[in-house]
C-alpha positions as CSV (number, residue, x, y, z in Angstrom):
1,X,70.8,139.5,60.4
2,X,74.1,140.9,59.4
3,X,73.4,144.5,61.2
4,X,72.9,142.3,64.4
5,X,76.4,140.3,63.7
6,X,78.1,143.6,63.2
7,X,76.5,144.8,66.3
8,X,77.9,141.7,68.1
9,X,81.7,141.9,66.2
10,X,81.5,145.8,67.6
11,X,80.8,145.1,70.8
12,X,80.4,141.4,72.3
13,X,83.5,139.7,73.8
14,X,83.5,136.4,72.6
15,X,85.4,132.9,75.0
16,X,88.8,132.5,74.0
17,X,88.7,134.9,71.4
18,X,90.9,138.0,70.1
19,X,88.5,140.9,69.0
20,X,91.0,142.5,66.4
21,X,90.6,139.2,64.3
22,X,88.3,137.6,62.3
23,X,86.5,134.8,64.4
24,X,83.9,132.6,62.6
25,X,80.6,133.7,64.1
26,X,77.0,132.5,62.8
27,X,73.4,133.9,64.3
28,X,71.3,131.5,66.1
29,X,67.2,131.7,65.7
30,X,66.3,128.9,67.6
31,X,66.5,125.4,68.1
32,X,65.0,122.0,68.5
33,X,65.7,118.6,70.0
34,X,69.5,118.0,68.4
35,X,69.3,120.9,65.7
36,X,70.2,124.2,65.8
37,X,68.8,126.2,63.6
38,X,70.6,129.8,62.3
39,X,68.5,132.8,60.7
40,X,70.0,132.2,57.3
41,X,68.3,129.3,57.2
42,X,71.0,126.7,57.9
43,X,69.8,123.8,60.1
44,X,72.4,122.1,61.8
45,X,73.0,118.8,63.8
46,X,74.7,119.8,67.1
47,X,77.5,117.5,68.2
48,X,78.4,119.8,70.6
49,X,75.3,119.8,72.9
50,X,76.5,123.2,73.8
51,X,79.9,122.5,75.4
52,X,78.5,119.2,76.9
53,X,75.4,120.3,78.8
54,X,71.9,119.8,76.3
55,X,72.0,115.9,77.3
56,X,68.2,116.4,76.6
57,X,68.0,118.3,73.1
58,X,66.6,122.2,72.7
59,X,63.4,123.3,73.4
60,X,62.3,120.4,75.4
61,X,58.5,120.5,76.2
62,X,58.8,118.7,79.8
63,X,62.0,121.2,80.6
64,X,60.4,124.4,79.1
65,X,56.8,123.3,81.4
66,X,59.3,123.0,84.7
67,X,61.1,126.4,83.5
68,X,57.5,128.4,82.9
69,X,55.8,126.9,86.1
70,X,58.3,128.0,88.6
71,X,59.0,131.4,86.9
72,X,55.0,132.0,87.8
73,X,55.9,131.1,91.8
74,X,59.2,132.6,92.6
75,X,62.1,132.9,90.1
76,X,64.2,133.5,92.9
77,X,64.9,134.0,96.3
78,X,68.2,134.1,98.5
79,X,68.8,131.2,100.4
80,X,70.0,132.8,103.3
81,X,67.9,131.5,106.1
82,X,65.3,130.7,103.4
83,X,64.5,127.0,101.6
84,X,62.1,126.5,98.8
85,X,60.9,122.7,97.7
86,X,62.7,122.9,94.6
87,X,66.2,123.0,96.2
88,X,65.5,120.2,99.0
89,X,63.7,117.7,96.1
90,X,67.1,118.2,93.7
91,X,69.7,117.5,96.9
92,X,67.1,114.2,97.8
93,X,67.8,113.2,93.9
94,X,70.9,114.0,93.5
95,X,71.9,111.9,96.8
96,X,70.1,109.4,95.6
97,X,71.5,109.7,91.7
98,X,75.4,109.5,93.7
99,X,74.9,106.6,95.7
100,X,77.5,104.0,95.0
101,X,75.5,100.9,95.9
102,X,75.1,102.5,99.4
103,X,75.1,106.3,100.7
104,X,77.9,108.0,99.2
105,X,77.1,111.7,100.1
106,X,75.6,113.8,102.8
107,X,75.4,117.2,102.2
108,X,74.9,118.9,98.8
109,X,76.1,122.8,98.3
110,X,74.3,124.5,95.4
111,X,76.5,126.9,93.3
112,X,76.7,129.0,90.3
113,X,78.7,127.1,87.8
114,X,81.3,124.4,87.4
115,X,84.0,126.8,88.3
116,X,82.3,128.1,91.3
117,X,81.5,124.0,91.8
118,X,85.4,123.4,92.2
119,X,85.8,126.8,93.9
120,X,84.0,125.7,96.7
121,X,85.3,122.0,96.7
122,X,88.5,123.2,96.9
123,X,86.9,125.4,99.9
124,X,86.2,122.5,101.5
125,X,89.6,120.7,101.7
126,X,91.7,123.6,102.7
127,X,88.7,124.6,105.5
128,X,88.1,120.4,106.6
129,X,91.9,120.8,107.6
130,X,91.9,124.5,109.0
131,X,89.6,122.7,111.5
132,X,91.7,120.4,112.3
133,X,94.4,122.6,113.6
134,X,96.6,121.3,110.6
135,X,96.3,124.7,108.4
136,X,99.4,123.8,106.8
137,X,97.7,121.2,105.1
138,X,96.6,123.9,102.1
139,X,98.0,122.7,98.7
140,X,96.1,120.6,95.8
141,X,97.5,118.3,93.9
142,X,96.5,117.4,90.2
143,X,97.2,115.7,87.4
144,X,98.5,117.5,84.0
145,X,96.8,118.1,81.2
146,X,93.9,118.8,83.5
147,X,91.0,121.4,83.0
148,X,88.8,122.5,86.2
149,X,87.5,126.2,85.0
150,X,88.2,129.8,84.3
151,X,87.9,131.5,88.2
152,X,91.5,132.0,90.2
153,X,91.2,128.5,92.6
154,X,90.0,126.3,89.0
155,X,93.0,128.1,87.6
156,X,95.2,126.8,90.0
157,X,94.9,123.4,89.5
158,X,94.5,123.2,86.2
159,X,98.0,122.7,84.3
160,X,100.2,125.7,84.6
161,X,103.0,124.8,82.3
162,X,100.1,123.0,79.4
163,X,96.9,124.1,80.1
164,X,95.1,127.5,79.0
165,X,96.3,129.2,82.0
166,X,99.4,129.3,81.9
167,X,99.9,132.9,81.4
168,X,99.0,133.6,84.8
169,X,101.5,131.1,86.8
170,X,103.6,132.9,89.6
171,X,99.9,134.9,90.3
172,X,98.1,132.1,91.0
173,X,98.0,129.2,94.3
174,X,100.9,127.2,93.7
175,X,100.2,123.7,93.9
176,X,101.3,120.4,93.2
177,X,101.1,118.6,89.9
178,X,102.0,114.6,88.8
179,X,102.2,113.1,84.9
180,X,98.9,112.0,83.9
181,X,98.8,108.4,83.0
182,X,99.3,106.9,80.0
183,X,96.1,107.3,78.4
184,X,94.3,106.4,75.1
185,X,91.6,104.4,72.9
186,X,92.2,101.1,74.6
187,X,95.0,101.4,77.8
188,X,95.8,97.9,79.6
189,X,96.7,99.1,83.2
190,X,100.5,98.9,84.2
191,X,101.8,99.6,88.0
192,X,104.1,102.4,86.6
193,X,101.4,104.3,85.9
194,X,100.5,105.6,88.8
195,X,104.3,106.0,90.0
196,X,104.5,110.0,89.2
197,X,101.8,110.5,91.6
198,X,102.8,108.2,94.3
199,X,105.6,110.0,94.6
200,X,104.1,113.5,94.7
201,X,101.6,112.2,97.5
202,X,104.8,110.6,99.3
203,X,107.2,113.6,99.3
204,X,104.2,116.4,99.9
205,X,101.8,114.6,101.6
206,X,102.0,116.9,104.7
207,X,101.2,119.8,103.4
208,X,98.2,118.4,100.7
209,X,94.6,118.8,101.5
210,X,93.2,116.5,98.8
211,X,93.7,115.5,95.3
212,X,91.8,116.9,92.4
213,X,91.3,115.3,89.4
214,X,88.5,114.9,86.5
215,X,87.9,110.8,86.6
216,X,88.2,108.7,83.4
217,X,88.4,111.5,81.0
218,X,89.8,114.7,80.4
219,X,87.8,117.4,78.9
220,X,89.3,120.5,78.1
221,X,92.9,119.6,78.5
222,X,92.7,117.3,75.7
223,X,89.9,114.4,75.8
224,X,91.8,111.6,77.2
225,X,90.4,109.1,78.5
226,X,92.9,106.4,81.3
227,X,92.6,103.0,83.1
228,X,89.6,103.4,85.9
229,X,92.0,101.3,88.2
230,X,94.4,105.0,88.7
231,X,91.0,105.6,90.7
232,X,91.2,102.9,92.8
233,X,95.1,103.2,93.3
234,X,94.9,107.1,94.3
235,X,91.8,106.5,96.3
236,X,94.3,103.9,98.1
237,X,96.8,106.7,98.1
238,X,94.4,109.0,99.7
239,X,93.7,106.5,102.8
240,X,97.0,105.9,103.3
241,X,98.2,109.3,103.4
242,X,95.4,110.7,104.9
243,X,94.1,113.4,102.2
244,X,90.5,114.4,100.6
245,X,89.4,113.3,97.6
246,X,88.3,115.5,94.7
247,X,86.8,114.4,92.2
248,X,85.5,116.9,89.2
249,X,82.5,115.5,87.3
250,X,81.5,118.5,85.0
251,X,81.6,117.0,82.1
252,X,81.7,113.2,82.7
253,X,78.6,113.4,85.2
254,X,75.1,112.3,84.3
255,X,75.8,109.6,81.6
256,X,78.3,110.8,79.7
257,X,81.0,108.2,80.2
258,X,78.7,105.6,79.6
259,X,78.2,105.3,83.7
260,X,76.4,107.6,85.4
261,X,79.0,109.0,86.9
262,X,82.2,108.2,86.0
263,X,83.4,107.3,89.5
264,X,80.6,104.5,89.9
265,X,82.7,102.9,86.9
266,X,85.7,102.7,89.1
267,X,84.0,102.0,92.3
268,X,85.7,104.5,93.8
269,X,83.6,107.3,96.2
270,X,86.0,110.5,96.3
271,X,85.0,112.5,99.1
272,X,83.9,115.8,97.4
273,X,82.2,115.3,94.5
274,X,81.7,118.8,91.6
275,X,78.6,119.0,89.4
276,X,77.6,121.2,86.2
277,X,76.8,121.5,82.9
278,X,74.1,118.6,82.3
279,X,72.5,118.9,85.9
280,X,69.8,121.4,83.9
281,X,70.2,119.8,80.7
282,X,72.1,123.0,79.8
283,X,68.9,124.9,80.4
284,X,71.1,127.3,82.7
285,X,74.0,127.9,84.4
286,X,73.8,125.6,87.6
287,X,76.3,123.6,89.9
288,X,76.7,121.7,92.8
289,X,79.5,120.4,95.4
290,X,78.7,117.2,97.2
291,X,80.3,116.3,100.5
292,X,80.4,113.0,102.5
293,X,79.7,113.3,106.7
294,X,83.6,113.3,106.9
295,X,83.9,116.5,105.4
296,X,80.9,117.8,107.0
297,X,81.9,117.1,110.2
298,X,85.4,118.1,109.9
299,X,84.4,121.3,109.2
300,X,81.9,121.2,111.5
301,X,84.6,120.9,114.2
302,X,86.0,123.9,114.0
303,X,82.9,125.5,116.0
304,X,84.2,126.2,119.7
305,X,87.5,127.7,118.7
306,X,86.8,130.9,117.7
307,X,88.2,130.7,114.3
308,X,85.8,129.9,111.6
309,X,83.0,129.2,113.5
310,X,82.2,125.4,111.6
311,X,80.8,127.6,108.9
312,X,81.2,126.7,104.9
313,X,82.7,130.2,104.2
314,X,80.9,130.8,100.8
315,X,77.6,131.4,99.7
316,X,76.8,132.5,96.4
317,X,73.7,135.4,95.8
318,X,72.0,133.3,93.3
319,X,72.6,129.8,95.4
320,X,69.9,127.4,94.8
321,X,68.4,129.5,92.4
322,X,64.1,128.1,92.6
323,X,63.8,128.4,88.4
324,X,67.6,126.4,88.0
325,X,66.3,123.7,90.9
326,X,63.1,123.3,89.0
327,X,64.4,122.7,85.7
328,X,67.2,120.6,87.2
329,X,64.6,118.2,89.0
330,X,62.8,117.7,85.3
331,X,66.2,117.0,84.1
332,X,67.1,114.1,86.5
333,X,63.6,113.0,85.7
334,X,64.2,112.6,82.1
335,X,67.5,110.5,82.5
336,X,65.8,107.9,84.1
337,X,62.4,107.9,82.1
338,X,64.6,108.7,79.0
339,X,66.8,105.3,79.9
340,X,70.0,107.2,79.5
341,X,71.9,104.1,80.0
342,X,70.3,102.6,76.4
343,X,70.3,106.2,75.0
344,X,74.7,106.9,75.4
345,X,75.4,103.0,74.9
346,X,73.9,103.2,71.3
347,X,75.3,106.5,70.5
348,X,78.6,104.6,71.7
349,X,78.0,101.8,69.5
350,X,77.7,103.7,66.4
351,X,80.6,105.6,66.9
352,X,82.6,102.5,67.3
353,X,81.4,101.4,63.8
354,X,81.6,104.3,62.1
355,X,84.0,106.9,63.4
356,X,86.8,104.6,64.4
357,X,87.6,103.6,60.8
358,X,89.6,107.3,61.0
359,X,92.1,105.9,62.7
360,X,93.0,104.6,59.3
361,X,93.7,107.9,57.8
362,X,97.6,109.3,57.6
363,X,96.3,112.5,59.0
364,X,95.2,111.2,62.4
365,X,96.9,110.3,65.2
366,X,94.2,108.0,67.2
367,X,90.0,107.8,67.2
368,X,89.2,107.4,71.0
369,X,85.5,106.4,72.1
370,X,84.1,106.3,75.0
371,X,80.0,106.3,76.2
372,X,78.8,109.5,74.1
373,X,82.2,110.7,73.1
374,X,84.2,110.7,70.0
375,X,87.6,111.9,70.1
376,X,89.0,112.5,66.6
377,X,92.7,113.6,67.3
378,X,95.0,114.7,64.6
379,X,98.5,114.5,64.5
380,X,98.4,118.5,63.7
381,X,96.9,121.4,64.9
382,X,93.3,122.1,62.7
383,X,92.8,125.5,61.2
384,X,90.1,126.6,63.0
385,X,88.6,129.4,61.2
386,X,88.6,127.1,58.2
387,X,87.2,124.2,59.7
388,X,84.2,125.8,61.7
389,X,82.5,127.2,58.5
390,X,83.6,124.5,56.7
391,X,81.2,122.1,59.1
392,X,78.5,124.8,58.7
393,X,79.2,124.2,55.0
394,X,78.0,120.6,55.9
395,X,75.2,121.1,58.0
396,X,76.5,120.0,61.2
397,X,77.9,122.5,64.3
398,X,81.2,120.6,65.8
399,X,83.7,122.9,67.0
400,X,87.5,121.6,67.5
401,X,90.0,122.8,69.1
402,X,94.0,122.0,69.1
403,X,94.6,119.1,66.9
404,X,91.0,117.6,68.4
405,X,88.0,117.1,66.6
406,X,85.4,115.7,68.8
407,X,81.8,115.4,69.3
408,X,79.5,114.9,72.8
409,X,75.8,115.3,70.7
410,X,72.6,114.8,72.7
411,X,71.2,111.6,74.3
412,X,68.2,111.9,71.8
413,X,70.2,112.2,68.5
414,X,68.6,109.9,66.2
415,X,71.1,107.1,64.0
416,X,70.8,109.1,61.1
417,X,71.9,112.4,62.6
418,X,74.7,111.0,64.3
419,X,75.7,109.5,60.9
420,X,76.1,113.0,59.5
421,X,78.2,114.3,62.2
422,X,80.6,111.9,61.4
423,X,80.3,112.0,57.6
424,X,81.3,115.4,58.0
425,X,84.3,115.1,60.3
426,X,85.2,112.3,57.3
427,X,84.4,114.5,54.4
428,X,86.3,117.5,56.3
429,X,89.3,115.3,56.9
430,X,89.3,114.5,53.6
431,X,90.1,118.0,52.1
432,X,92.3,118.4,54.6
433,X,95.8,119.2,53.2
């Protein structure tokens, strides 16, 4: 074990990570429903479910059949003038997972991954007005704090003054950003909150193509969560103004909010809708962009004038990858049979009993909780490479980042595993100094 962790400190590039320091890395063998288990023997609960996407647990039996009986009919084939009944059974499901009480979307565009998700949504927007002979209509605009991938167009609407990015502002599409609202454990809505906004939309509004945000809760840019009425007032915006609608569902999409989609909470149907992480129930990297007939057909419209043709100018070598459908397909499967609804809202429950007496402690600054989410956030910045091993220490895998320590396990962690998760944040905080 140790030659093959010097073999991967020699030559593997870890995310977010500087190679000439010491990062805490620990060697996985395998793992099993919400355990991961490492070759020196450690067995640890996972809170992370793998930055958000193994809603289902490892090595699940119904996921691993799906995987091994497409691999033996075609792992993959372009989907260039080509369809296979994997692809067209996951767009029927994931209509049908998306409807809002009636039809909400129309068309569904497979991609690679969540960035390439928002890629092409952003695609979208800036073509839907091309074709309309309005092609000054190219901007995006965003709220701060925001986090909507790692690929040049993600980059540009994600924070360029806060976020991760910010390194590469002045290379990057310049667009427009508002304050986020003000956000929290329990936030009663107040008509000033959506004021920075309102104004953005009112002074740029001409030269916006849609608004991009992640609904409910912010992931990466800090795990807030904010009042699902800001929905419904941009949404309002939107119509009134006359822009697209965004909305970036990585990480809040199938369950994880407590919904099953975080803008059925809100009642609010955004226009372009981006998928990831769960959709394979993190079997493999797989995305997709939903868009409504509006978008369809404004795109569409563009056809007899010679510029674009009508056509969606992207399309991915590996789109609609058969074995990434297949598994996919189980996954959606699972949710419902699984009764994901009953499986976040007791997760939910129990970390409303037992995590949010931290709130108590003079180190932290709030416990937030929302569906299967716990947000511990300090009022300081955690040492990370004391921290991670520390929670190895404990038997439990939660990684933190910032002054955040927060855990999105598994829909099948059992009570008492969950109970460990947060013994250890507790016992962590504790020798905290």
């Amino acid at each position: 074990m140790n030659n093959l962790l010097d073999a991967d400190y020699q030559n593997i590039w870890h995310p977010y990570t500087n190679t000439s320091k010491d990062n805490p890395l620990f060697h996985i063998n395998s793992a099993s429903g919400a355990e991961l288990h490492l070759s020196s023997g450690e067995k640890l609960v996972d809170g992370m479910s793998s930055w958000w996407a193994v809603i289902h647990g490892y090595n699940h039996p119904e996921l691993n059949a799906a995987a091994k009986n497409q691999i033996d009919r075609v792992s993959h084939v372009m989907f260039g003038s080509l369809t296979h009944e994997p692809a067209i059974q996951l767009a029927e499901r994931l209509l049908k997972f998306t409807s809002n009480n009636k039809p909400t979307f129309d068309r569904v565009f497979f991609a690679d991954s969540g960035s390439v998700s928002v890629e092409v949504a952003i695609k979208m927007a800036i073509q839907y007005w091309f074709a309309q002979n309005k092609p000054q209509k190219s901007k995006l605009l965003s709220i701060r704090n925001g986090y909507h991938g790692d690929t040049f167009g993600a980059m540009s609407v994600t924070d360029p003054d806060n976020g991760m990015h910010s390194m590469f502002k002045g290379i990057l599409a310049e667009n427009y950003f508002a304050d986020i609202p003000v956000y929290g454990a329990n936030i009663e809505w107040k008509d000033e909150y959506i004021l920075s906004i309102q104004s953005a939309i009112e002074k740029h509004h001409s030269s916006i193509a849609a608004v991009i945000l992640e609904p409910l809760v912010q992931g990466a840019g800090g795990m807030k969560f904010y009042h699902p009425e800001y929905l419904r007032q941009i949404k309002a915006l939107c119509e009134q103004f006359d822009l697209l609608l965004i909305f970036d569902e990585i990480a809040t999409g199938f369950g994880r909010t407590g919904s099953l989609f975080a803008f059925q909470e809100a009642n609010v149907n955004p226009d372009i809708l981006c998928l990831g992480k769960a959709i394979t129930g993190g079997y493999m990297s797989f995305a997709a962009t939903l868009a409504n007939q509006k978008v369809v057909d404004g795109i569409h419209a563009d056809s007899g004038n010679g510029k674009t043709g009508g056509v969606l100018m992207h399309g991915p070598t590996f789109m609609a990858n058969p074995l990434a459908c297949a598994v996919a397909n189980k996954s959606l499967e699972l949710l419902e049979k699984n009764n994901w609804h009953h499986q976040v809202k007791s997760i939910e429950t129990q970390l409303l009993k037992e995590l949010i007496p931290l709130s108590e402690h003079s180190l932290v600054a709030e416990v937030r909780v929302k569906g299967a989410i716990g947000v511990v956030e300090m009022k300081q910045a955690v040492d990370f490479n004391w921290i991670v091993p520390k929670f190895v220490e404990l038997g439990v895998w939660i990684r933190p980042f910032g002054k955040l320590i927060y855990i999105m396990p598994p829909y099948i962690i059992k009570p008492e595993q969950l109970s460990k998760l947060i013994q250890a944040i507790q016992q962590v905080i504790s020798e905290m100094r």
